[in-house]
Steps between C-alpha positions, in 0.01 A plus 500: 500500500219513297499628110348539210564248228581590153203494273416145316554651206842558534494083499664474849401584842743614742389541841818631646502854663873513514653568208899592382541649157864474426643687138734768439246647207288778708253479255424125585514536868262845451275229308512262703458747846177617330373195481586384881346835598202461319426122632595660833785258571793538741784538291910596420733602245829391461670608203825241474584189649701594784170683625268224452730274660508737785151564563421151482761427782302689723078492335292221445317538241261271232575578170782647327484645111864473406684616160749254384774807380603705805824675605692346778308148587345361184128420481624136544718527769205682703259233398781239637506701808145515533411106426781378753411737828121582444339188252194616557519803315343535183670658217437644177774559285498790211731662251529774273708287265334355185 
């Protein structure tokens, strides 16, 4: 796949197409879906642990923006998940938590 990479001045370049947005706020994932759309990357919602977990039983995919607080699986238990079946995943972790 190819993609677009986030602009330099963001400070980070991500060249993944594939993207999971996992948070149970709708006005993060709306955020966050506007962004994916705009850079034109392939991407999915999942709005508690149990569905991240699940979609990323059955999809690849290269990065994975991941809130910490979540109802059923926690943030951590997902990122757990993620680092011991698909390593080469990246992940960034956010919160709504000060």
């Amino acid at each position: 796949m190819q993609g677009h990479a986030l602009r330099p001045r963001l400070g980070i370049t991500v060249k993944s197409t594939s993207l999971l947005i996992v948070d149970d706020e709708e006005v993060i994932l709306k955020l966050f879906e506007r962004v994916a759309r705009k850079e034109k990357w392939t991407h999915a919602l999942a709005r508690n642990g149990i569905e991240a977990i699940d979609f990323l039983t059955k999809n690849d995919v290269e990065c994975v923006v991941l809130d910490i607080h979540l109802p059923s699986y926690s943030g951590f238990q997902v990122l757990e998940f993620i680092k011991s079946t698909k390593p080469a995943v990246e992940v960034v972790i956010i919160t709504g938590m000060g």
